[in-house]
N, C-alpha and C positions, 0 to 999 in steps of 0.2 A: 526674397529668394536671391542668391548672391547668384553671379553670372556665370560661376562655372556648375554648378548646380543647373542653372535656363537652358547652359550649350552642353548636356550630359541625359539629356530627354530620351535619346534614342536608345544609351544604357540601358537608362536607367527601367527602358521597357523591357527591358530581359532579365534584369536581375531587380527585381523589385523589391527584393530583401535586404539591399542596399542602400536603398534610400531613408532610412532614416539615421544612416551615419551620418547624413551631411547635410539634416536638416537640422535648425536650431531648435534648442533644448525653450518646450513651449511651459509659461508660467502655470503652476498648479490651480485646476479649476475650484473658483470659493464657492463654497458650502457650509452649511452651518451642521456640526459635531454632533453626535449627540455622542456625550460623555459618559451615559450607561452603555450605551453599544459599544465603546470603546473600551471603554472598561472587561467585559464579557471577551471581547475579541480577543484580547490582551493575556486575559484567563484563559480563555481556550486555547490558545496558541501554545500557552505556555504546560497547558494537559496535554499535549499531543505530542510534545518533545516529550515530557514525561512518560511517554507510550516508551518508545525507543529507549532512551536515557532516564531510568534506570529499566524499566520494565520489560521491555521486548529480551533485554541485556541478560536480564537474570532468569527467565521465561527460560530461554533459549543453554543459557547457561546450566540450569537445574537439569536440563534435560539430557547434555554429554555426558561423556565419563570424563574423570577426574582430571585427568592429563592432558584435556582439551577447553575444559572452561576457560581459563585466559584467552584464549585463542580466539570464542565465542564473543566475549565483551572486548576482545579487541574490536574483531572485526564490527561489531556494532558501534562502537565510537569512531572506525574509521570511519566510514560509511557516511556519519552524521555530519563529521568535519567536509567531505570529500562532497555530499550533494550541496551543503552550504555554501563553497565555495564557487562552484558550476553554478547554483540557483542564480549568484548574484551576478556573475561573468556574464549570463546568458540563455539560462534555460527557463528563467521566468518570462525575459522579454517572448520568446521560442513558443514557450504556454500562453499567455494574457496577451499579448499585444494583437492588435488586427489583424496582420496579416490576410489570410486567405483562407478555405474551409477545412485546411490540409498542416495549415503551419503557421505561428507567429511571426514577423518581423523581427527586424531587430533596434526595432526606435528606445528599446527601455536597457541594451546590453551596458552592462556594468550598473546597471539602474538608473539609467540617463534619463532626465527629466521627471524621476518618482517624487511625489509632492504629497503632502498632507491635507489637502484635499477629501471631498467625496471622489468614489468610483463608479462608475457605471451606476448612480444612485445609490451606494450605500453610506451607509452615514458614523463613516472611521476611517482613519489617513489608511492611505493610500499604502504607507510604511508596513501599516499592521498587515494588512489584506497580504503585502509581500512576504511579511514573517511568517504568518498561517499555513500560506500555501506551500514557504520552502519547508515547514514540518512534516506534508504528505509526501514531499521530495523526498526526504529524509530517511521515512518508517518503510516507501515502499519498497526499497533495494534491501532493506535492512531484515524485510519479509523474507527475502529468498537466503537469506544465511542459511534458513533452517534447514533447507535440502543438500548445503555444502558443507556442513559441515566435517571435523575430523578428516579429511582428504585432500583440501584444496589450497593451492599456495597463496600466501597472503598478497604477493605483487599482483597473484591471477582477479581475486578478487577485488584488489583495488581498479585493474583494468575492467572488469566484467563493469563495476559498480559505474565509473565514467562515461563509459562507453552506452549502457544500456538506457543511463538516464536520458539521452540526448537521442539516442535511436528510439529507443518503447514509452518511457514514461512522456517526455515532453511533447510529441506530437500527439498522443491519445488525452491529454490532458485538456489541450488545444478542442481537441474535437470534441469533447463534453462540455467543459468547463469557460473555454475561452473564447467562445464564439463560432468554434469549426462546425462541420458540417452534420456532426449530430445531435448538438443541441440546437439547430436548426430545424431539425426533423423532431425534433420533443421527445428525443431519449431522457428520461429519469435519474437519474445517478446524484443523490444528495450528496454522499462522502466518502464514495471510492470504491460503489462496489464491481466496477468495470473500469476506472484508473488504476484502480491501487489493487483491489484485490484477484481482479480476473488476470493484467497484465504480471504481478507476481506470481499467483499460482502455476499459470500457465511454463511463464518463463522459468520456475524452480524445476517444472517438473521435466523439460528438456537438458537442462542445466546439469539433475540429477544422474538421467538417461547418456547424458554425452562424458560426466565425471567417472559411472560407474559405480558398484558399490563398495561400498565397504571390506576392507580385506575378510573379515568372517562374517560377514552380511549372511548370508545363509545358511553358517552351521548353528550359530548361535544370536540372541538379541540381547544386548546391555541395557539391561537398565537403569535408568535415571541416577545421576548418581547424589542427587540433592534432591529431590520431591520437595520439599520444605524451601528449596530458591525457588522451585518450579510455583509453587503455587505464590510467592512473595510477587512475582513475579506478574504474574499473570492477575493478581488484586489489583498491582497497580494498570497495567493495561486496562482492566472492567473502571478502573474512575477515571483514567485518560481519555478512555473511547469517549465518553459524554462531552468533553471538548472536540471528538474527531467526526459524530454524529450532529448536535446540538449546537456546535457552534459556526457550523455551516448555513445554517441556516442567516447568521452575517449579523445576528443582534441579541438584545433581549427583550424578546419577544414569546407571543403565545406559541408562537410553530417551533421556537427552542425548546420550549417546554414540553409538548408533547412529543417530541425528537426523545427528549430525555427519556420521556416515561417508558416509552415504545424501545427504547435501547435495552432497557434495564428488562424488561418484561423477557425479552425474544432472550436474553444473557441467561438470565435463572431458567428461565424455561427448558433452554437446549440441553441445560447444565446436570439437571433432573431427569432430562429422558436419558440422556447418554450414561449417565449412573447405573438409572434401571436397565439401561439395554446390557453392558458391563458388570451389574450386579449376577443377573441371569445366565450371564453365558461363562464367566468366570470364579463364580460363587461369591465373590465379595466384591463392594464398590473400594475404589483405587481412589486416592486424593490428584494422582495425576489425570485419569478420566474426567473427574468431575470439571477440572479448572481447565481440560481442554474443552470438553463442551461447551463452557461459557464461552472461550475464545471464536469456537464455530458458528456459536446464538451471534456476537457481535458482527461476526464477519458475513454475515448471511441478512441481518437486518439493516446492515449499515446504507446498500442503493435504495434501501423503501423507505426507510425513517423517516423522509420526509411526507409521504404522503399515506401513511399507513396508521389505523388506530391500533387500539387493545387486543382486538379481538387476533387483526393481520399479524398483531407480535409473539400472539401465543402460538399459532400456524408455524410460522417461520421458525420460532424455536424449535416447536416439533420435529419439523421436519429438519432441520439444521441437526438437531440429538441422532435421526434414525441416518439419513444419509448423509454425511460426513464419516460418523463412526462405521459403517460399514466402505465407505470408501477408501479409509485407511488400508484395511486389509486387500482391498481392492488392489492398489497401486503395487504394496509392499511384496504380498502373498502372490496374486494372479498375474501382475504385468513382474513382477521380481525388479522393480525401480526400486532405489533405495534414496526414496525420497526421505530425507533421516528424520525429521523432527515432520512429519506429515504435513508440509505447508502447501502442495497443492489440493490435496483431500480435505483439508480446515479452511484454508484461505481461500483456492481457489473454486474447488463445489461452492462453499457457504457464497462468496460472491458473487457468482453465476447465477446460480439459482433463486438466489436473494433480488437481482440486475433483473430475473425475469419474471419473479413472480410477482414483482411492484405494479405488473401490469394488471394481472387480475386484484392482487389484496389493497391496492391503491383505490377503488370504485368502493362504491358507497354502501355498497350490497356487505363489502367485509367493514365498514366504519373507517375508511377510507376516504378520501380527498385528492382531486386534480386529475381522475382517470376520468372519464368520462366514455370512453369506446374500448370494453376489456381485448376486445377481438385485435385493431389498430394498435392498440398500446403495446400488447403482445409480441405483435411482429416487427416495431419498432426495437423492442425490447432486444429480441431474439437478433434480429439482425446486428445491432450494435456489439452483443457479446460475440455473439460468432467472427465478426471482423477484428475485432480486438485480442480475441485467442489468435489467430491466423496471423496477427500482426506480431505481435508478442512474440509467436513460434518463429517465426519466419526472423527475426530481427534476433533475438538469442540466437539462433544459428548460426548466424553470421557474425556475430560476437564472438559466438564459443571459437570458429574457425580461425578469426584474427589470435587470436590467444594462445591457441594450439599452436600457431606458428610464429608467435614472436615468444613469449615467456614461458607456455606452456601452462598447462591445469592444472595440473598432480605433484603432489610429495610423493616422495620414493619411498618405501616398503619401510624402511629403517624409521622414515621421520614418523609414519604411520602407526607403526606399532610403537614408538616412544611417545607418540602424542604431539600434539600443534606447540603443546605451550612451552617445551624445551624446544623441540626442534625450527619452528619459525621466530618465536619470541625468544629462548634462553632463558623463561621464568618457567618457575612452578607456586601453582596455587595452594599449597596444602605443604607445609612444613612439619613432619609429625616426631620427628628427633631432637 
């Protein structure tokens, strides 16, 4: 320890967050690889970008009208460039490092002393573990596009995107994921259904609430103006997810596997009810319903997958098909939010409910694993989502409110009804002269 470090103690007890600036960068701990878990890691990592870049992209794209897709796959390429570069500045150290049950350190900012090593006992550098996790960085701001779309100015978004990661995503991440204080308590969350999907949902549907809707949100509804990206789209999302489920679980291994199975199962499953509920009440199935129900099945299976069999996956489907789909109408119809692309009714139900029911479908009674007390696990459950909505809510706000008064939210009426893609970008997607 050098000397001005020994006569900086008394600091150093106050801002404790500081002290790994000016500790030395310590040699990577030796381990021995295993070169299939790396391998797997490697793939997965690289399925989860695949979520986002192309898939969330064209997902979200298929589902504007025409004059606004650019604007869509902008903003999701921004998004990806803009967490990547944060992740590596600072909000991985913020996430993964010890710290305290609230927040990271910042002994790893810039990625100071990242080694190739094992981690915390897993058995793949250290680099990879980093790559993976800036993918959830990535997808989950890239989640809440959905609800800004067609309105919102591209600087507001870049600021929302910065701002939010470091306020909502990085500290709840910490708390699950990185050692804080609810994976201390044995909250459940395999791959985001209370990081990534409760903290989007939540935060989209403030976001929507504080943007407002749509100039003709109420007289009339647009539809999709590509069904055929929509569903390209959303294909590729269903084979990313199994990198963003499966390969959480950190290898190749038996519990990836049935991670897998249990993904696929809750996906078609949700995918089928929401058809038939949609068949029923509209007289025909939509190819847009069908691939959004899948989206609802993943997003609602994603916090159980790890501890959930067959039987939990069919359940979660079900119920992912019946309440999602009538949530939708819930938001748009009875609250009149014009949550545009339904990301808190898909994302944020599916992962709530999905966060809470690992408690009971987790025990052994559904062919389940790692639950052992449905009652405890429950209120575990229950408590970590409810604080993480509250947190979410509460930290969007205060976003929205910085925004409002330095760049502002909104395009003006003229860029609105020309559309994102000439009026923020200058392009248009469709050349038909």
């Amino acid at each position: 320890m050098t000397r001005s470090v020994a006569g900086s103690r008394w600091l150093l007890a106050f801002l404790p967050l500081l002290w790994p600036l000016t500790a030395q960068a310590q040699p990577a701990a030796t381990a021995t690889l295993n070169t299939g878990d790396t391998a797997w890691m490697i793939t997965a990592t690289v399925l989860v970008l695949f979520m986002t870049l192309p898939g969330l992209a064209l997902f979200y794209g298929g589902l504007v009208r025409a004059q606004n897709v650019l604007s869509v796959l902008m903003h999701c390429f921004a998004v990806t460039c803009i967490a990547s570069v944060l992740w590596v500045a600072g909000l991985y150290s913020l996430s993964f490092s010890e710290g305290n049950g609230w927040i990271g350190d910042l002994q790893h900012i810039g990625l100071r002393g990242i080694g190739v090593g094992e981690l915390n006992g897993r058995t793949y550098p250290e680099t990879v573990f980093v790559m993976f996790q800036m993918t959830f960085a990535i997808i989950t701001p890239g989640l809440i596009i959905g609800a800004l779309v067609e309105r919102m100015k591209f600087t507001a978004m870049m600021l929302f995107t910065a701002l939010w990661l470091i306020v909502v995503y990085a500290p709840v991440a910490h708390w699950v994921w990185g050692g804080g204080w609810m994976q201390k308590e044995g909250v459940l969350d395999l791959a985001g259904g209370i990081v990534v999907h409760t903290t989007a949902g939540v935060s989209a549907l403030i976001l929507a609430w504080f943007l407002g809707p749509r100039a003709d949100f109420r007289a009339r509804i647009h539809p999709p103006h590509s069904p055929g990206m929509v569903m390209i789209g959303a294909s590729m999302l269903w084979v990313g997810w199994f990198g963003f489920n499966a390969g959480s679980q950190g290898g190749a291994n038996a519990a990836a596997g049935m991670t897998m199975l249990v993904t696929h199962i809750a996906a078609a499953v949700a995918s089928l009810t929401w058809t038939l509920i949609e068949w029923r009440k509209a007289g025909k199935p939509g190819l847009v319903g069908i691939v959004t129900g899948m989206v609802a099945g993943l997003a609602t299976v994603t916090p159980a997958s790890g501890n959930i069999g067959p039987m939990g996956a069919v359940i979660l489907g079900v119920l992912a098909g019946i309440v999602c789909y009538f949530a939708c109408g819930l938001i748009k119809q009875r609250l009149q939010i014009d949550d545009a692309l339904d990301v808190f009714a898909v994302h944020g139900v599916g992962g709530m409910m999905g966060s809470i029911l690992v408690g009971v479908l987790g025990t052994a009674t559904f062919g389940g694993s790692g639950v052992t007390s449905a009652g405890a696990q429950l209120v575990t459950q229950i408590k970590a989502v409810g604080f993480t909505a509250l947190w979410s809510a509460a930290g969007t706000v205060l976003i929205v409110l910085v925004i409002k008064a330095t760049v502002g939210l909104r395009v003006g009426q003229e860029a609105e009804y020309t559309g994102l893609d000439q009026a923020e970008h200058g392009e248009t997607a469709y050349h038909l002269d």
